[in-house]
N, C-alpha and C positions, 0 to 999 in steps of 0.2 A: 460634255458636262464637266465641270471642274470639280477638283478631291472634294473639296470643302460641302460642294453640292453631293456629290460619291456618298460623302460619310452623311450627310445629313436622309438621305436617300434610305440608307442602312441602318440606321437608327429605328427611322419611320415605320419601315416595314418590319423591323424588329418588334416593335411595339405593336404594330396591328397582330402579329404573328402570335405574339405570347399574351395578349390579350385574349385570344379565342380557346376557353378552356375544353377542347372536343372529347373530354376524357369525363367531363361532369356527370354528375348522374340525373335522371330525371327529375324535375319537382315536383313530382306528381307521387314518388316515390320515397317520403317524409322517413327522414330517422322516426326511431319507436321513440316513444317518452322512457325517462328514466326508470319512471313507476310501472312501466309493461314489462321491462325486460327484467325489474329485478325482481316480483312478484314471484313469488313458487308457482309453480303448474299444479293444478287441480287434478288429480288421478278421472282418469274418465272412467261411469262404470262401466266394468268387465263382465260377460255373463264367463259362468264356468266352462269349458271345453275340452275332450280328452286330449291327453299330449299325444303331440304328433310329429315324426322325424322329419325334419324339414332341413336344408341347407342352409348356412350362415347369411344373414342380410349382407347385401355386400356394401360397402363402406359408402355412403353420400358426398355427394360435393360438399365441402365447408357451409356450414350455415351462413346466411348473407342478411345482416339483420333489414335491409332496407328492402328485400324481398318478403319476408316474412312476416312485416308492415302492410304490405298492400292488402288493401281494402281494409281496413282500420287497425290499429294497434291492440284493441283484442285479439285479432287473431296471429297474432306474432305467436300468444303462447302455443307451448308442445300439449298443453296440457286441455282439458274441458272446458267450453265457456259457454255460455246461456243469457240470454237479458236477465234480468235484476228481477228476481221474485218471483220466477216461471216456474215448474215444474219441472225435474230434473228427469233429462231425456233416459227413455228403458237402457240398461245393457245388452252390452253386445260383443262380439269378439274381435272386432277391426281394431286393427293399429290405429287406423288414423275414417273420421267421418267427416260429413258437412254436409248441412241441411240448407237449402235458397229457394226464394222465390225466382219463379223464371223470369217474372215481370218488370217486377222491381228494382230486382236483386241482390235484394236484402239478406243476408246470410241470419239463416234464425237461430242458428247452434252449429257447435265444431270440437270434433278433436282433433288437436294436432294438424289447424286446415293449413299449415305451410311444411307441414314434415314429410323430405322425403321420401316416396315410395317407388316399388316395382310395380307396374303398370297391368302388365298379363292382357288380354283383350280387348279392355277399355278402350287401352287404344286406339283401336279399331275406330272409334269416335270422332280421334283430331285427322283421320284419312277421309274420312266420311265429310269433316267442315271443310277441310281442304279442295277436296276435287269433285262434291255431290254436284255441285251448280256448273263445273269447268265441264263436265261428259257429258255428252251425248245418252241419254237413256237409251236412244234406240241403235247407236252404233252397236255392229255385229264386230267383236274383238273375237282373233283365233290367238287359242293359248300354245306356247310354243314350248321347245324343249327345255330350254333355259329358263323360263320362269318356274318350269315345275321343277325343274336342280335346283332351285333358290330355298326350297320349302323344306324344312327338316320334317323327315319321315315321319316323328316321333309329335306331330305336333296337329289339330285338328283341321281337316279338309273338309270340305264341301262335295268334294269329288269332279274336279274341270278332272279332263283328260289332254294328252299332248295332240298337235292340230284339231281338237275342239271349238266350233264356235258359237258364242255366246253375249248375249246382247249384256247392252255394260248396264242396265236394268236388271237382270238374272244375276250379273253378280253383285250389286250391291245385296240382294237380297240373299243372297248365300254368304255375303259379306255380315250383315246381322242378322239374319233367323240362324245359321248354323254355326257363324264364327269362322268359318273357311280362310286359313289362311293362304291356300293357294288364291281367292279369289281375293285376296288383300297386293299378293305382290302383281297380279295380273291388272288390278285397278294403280297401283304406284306405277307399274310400267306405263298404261297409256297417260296418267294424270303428269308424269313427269319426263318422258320421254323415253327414262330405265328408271328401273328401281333404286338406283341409288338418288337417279335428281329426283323422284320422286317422294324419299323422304326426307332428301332435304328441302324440299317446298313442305312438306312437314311441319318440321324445324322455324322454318321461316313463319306458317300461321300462327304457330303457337308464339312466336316472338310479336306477333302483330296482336293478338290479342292480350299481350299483356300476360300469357302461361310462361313466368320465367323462370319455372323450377321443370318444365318440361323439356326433355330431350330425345327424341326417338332415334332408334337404332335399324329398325328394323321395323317393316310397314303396318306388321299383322299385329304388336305386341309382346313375339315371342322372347323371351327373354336374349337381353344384348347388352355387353359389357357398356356400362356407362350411360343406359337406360333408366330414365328415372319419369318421374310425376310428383305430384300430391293432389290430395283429394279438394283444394281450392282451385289449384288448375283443371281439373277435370269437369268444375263445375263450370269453370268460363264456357271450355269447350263442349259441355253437354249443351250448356243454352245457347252456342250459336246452333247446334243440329236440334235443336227442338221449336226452334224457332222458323228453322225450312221445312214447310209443307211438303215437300215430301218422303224429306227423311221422317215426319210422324206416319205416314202413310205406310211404311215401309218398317219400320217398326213397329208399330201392330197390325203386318200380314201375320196370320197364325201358320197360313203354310203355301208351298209355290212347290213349282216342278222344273225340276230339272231337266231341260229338252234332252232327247235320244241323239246319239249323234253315230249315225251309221255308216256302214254296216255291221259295226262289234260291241256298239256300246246303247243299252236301253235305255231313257228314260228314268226317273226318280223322283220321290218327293222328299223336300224337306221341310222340318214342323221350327217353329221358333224356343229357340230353348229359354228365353228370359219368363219365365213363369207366373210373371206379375200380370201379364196382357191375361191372364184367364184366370185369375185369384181374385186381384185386388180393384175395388169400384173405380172408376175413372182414372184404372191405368192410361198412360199413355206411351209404354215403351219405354226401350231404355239398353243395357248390351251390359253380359256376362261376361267375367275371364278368371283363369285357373291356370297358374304355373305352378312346380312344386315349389320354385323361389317363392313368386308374388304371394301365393296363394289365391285366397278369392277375392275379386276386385270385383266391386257392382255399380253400376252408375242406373236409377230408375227414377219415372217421374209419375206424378198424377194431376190430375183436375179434382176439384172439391167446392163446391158453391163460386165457381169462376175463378178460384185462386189456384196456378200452377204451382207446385213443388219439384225439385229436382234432390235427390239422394246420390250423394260418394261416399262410396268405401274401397276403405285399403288393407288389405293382410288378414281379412275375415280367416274364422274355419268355419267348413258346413255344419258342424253340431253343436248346441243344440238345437237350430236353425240353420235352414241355408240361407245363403249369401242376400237372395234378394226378399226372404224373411225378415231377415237382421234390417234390411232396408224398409222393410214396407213398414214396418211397426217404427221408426225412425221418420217417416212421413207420415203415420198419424201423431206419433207426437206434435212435428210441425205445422200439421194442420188444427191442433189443441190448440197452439200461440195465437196471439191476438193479432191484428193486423198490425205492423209497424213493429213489430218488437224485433231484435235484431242485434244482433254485435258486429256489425259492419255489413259490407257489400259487395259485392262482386263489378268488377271494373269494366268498363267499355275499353274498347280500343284506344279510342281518343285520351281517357284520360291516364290510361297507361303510357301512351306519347304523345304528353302536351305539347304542342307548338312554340317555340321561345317566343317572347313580347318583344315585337323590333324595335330596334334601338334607335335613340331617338338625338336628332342631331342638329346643331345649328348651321353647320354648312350647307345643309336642305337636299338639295335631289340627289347629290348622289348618293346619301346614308342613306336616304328613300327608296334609291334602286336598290342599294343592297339588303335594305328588309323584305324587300319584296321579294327575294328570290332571285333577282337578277345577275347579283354580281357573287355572290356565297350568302350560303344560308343564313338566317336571321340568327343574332349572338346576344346574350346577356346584357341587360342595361349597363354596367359596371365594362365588360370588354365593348361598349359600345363607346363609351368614353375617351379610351384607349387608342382603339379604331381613327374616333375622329381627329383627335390630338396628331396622329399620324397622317391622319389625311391632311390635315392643316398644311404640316408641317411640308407631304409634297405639294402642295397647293404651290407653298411660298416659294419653294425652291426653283418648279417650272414657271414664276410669274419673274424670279430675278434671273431667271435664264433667257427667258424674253426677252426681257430690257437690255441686258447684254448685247443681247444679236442684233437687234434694233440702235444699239449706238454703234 
């Protein structure tokens, strides 16, 4: 090839190069409007609560206003929001709430539904959308010594024992009726190979659905440097487990048993500790958590004349109400609301990562191939221009290399 062609070559691809902007952020995920973000926060009501020594919150990632955006610009604010004219929802003691239709998913009210929190058991939740449908129910798993080293002493068990085996059925169910965090790293172990790829397949669902203030540490909840949530991501990930039959299944067992595993170790039962499944009309389940960080985190739902609700909270205390009190009276209010009322919505997959619009080009099949997936991913109308400019431009150059060779 001659210089003249070199440079022209170098050009070309320079332009297709710096045309494809891989660093853009999604469009699905719209800057706030001016008027959202500069609007004061509405103080949410607080009910009164004794003081309680608790440890410093530890310091959040930077606010990221285009996370904070997702699912509408009301819910960017830190502060309360409600539709227009509703009834303002009871107090409570959570940092941060959020009331949705499971259906819809309409978000009917929120405090602070993009403000980072500390997670505590909840957790337990994005382990559960993760690997419920990837196991086997009736694989027989033996717990080994190194998974039970993984589990801080100080932190609640279900009670597996070392060479124990246990169908992966018994432990999801020790995984939400008792919160077991040994039965959290024993399910990351088979769902990801070890415990650590399996909470980074974790990591990875909560990026798929669009939980982008979610980051796990650690499989069970327990508190981990750089551990965080919010109670809008929590609700993503509540409504994909309320949506699999049989995580509701499993969520309102009231109680199961723990097989014996002989010859030194008896049998057990254990009872479900989220309190709603024997309180509240058309529970449907839901998962408790308690660090002295997080505090009380509850995620709960119900049925009500065919309409599902789903309850988040974050940073509760138990008094003057516990946690899935503070909750339940937080879904009769939203079961109060009208159908359709709403300050935005809870995202699907899809439109947390929309698909680019392939670009569109007069050279015809092969910008065609490349929309399609064939050649590289499909790029922005605007870097599509760019693109074809430079594909012109090798066009031209392999057509007078031709002619060349040919004379």
């Amino acid at each position: 090839m001659s210089s003249s062609a070199g440079r022209g070559l170098t050009v070309a691809l320079t332009a297709v190069a710096l045309a494809i902007p891989w660093n853009a952020p999604s469009a699905a995920l719209a800057e706030p409007s001016a008027t959202a973000s500069a609007s004061a926060p509405i103080p949410c009501p607080k009910a009164a609560a004794p003081k309680t020594s608790r440890p410093p919150r530890p310091s959040p990632p930077a606010a990221n206003p285009t996370q904070q955006a997702l699912g509408g610009e009301q819910l960017a604010s830190a502060g309360l929001v409600v539709p227009s004219g509703m009834a303002s929802p009871p107090a409570n003691t959570a940092i941060s709430w959020l009331v949705a239709d499971l259906d819809t998913g309409e978000v009917l009210g929120a405090c602070g539904a993009h403000e980072y929190g500390t997670p505590a058991s909840v957790q337990k939740l994005l382990l559960t959308a993760t690997y419920l449908d990837k196991l086997d129910p009736k694989q027989v798993a033996t717990v080994t010594h190194d998974d039970l080293a993984q589990v801080p002493s100080d932190s609640s068990l279900v009670g597996l024992v070392e060479n124990g085996k246990y169908s992966v059925e018994t432990l999801w169910l020790g995984l939400l009726l008792q919160s077991g965090n040994d039965a959290a790293t024993v399910l990351a172990r088979l769902g990801g190979g070890t415990v650590a790829a399996g909470v980074q397949g974790m990591n990875e669902e909560a990026e798929k659905l669009g939980a982008f203030q979610t980051h796990a540490v650690t499989p069970s909840g327990y508190d981990g440097v750089g551990q965080f949530t919010s109670a809008y991501d929590l609700a993503l990930i509540a409504r994909v487990c309320f949506d699999n039959e049989t995580f509701r299944k499993y969520a309102l067992t009231q109680r199961t048993q723990i097989p014996a595993q002989p010859p030194k170790y008896k049998g057990f039962q254990i009872q479900n500790e989220n309190q709603l499944i024997f309180d509240y009309p058309g529970a449907l389940g839901g998962k408790t958590g308690f660090t002295s960080l997080a505090r009380h985190t509850y995620v709960g739902a119900a049925e009500r004349n065919g309409r599902r609700l789903v309850v988040t909270l974050m940073g509760a205390e138990p008094r003057p109400q516990r946690g899935w009190q503070q909750g339940a009276a937080l879904l009769d209010w939203g079961f109060s609301l009208p159908t359709g009322a709403s300050v935005g919505h809870l995202v699907t997959p899809e439109e947390a990562h929309p698909a680019p619009s392939p670009s569109v080009s007069p050279s015809g099949a092969l910008l065609a191939e490349a929309a399609s997936g064939s050649l590289w991913a499909p790029v922005p109308v605007a870097a599509g221009v760019a693109v074809a400019a430079g594909l012109s431009v090798l066009i031209g150059l392999f057509r007078v290399r031709r002619r060349r060779r040919s004379a």
